[in-house]
N, C-alpha and C positions, 0 to 999 in steps of 0.2 A: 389493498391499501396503496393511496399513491405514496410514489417516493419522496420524503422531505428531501431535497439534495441540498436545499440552502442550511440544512442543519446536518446534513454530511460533510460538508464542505465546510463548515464550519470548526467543527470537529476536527477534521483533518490536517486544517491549516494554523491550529491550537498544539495539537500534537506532535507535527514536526514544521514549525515554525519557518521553516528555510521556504519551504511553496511557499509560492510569492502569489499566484495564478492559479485558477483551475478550469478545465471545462471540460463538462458530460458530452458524449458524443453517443449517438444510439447507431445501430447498425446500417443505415445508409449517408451515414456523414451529417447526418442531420445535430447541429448544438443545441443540446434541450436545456442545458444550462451552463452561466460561464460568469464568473468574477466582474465587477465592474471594469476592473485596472485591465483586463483580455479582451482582446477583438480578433480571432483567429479565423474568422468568417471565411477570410479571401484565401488562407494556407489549407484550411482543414483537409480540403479534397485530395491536393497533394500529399499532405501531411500523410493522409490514410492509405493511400496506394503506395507510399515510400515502402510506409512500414509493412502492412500487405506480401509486397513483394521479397522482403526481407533480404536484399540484396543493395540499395540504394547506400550510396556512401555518405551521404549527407541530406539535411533535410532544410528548406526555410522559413520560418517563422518570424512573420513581421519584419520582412528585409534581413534579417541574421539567419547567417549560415553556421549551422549546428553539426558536428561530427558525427554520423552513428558509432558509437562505442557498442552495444549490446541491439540487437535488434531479434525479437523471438517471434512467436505465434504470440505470447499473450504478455510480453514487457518490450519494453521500449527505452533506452536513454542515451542521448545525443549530447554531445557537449561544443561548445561556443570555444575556439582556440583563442578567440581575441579575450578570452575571460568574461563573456558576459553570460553566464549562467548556463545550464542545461536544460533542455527537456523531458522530461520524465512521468513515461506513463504506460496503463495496462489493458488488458480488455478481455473479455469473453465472447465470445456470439452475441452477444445483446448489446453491449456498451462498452466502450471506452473513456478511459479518465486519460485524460493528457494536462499536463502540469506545466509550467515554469517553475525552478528551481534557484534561488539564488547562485551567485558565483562558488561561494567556501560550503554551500550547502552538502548534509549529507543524502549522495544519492541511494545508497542502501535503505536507508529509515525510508525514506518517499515510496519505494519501489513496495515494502513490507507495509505500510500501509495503505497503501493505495490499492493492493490485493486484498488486505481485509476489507474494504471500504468496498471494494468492486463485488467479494464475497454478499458483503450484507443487502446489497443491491438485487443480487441474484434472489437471495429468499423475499425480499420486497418488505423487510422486517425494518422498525428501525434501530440501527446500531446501536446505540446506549440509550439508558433511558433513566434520569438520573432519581427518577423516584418510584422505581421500581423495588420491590420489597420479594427477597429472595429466600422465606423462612418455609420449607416443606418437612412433615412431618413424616418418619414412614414406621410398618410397624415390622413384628417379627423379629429378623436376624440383623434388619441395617441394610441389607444388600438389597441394592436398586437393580429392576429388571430391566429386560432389554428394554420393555415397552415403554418403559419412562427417558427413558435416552432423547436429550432435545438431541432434533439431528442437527441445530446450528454449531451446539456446542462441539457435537463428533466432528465437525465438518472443521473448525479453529483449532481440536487437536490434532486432526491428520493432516492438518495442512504445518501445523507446529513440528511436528514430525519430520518431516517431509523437510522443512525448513534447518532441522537440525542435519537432516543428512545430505545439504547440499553444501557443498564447500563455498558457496558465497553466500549462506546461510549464517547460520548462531555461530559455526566455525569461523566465519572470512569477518561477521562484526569483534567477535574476542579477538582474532588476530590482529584488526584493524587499532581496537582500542588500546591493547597491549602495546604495540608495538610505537602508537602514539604516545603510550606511557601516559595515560588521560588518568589522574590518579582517582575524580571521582568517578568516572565509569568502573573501574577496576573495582573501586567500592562498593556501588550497585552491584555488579556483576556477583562481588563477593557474597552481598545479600541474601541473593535469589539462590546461592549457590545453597546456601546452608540453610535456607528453608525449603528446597527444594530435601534438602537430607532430613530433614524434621517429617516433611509430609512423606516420605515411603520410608521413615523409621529405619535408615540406615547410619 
């Protein structure tokens, strides 16, 4: 199935509102797709060998010079010292997503979706689907075999996983919201906390 990206992208840019920008890059630098408000035609080559390298101290994008702060094999985010936003993006062997980020934007949230996003890319499925209908029935004991196991789904919990045991993970965003004292985050937070204690009946 081909990839919607204008309905990933769309998606993405709903969800955490601060991308400003996006654009798909396939593994020879090639843009197979990009925001109207993006033209990063003339950077991307650099762009890719900066981050590639993973040693480069900065990067430029459209005449701005961008900081690397984090620079991995598979995330990327750059920040603008004159305050004009970040760049913020991921990639696998096949594709890379590279973002524009606003100035007060959260780069956490981008980074965390933009690997699910990168994820859903890889199975070639598409991300949500808003009228999809999720009622299975099973018989016997209730317990679901291995063989019924979506592997997209295993694939969102061991990356969730994974996500809780990194300290710039579920740790570094509650520390982050905490310490901002963001009272309706704290709320949320609280939310999930106590249905989270509902669902394993503790």
């Amino acid at each position: 199935m081909p990839i919607d990206y204008e309905s990933l992208v769309s998606y993405l840019t709903q969800t955490v509102p601060s991308i400003l920008a996006v654009a798909i890059v396939e593994d020879k630098n090639e843009i197979v797709y990009s925001t109207n408000n993006w033209d990063i035609r003339e950077d991307i080559t650099l762009i890719c060998s900066s981050w590639n390298s993973m040693k480069a101290p900065f990067i430029m994008v459209s005449g701005v010079k961008y900081t690397m702060l984090e620079c991995e094999i598979d995330s990327m985010v750059a920040t603008s010292i004159l305050g004009k936003g970040h760049i913020v993006g991921v990639k696998d062997e096949e594709w890379k997503i590279i973002t524009y980020v606003e100035p007060e934007g959260d780069r956490k949230a981008a980074i965390v979706e933009l690997s699910r996003i990168l994820r859903t890319m890889s199975f070639k499925e598409p991300y949500i689907d808003l009228n999809a209908q999720f009622e299975t029935e099973y018989e016997g004991s209730g317990t679901l075999g291995a063989e019924f196991v979506n592997p997209q789904l295993k694939s969102e919990i061991e990356e969730f996983l994974n996500w809780i045991k990194n300290p710039d993970g579920l740790i570094g965003y509650i520390n982050y919201y905490s310490q901002q004292n963001n009272a309706q985050m704290i709320s949320e937070l609280a939310k999930i906390y106590a249905e989270l204690i509902k669902i394993f009946g503790v």
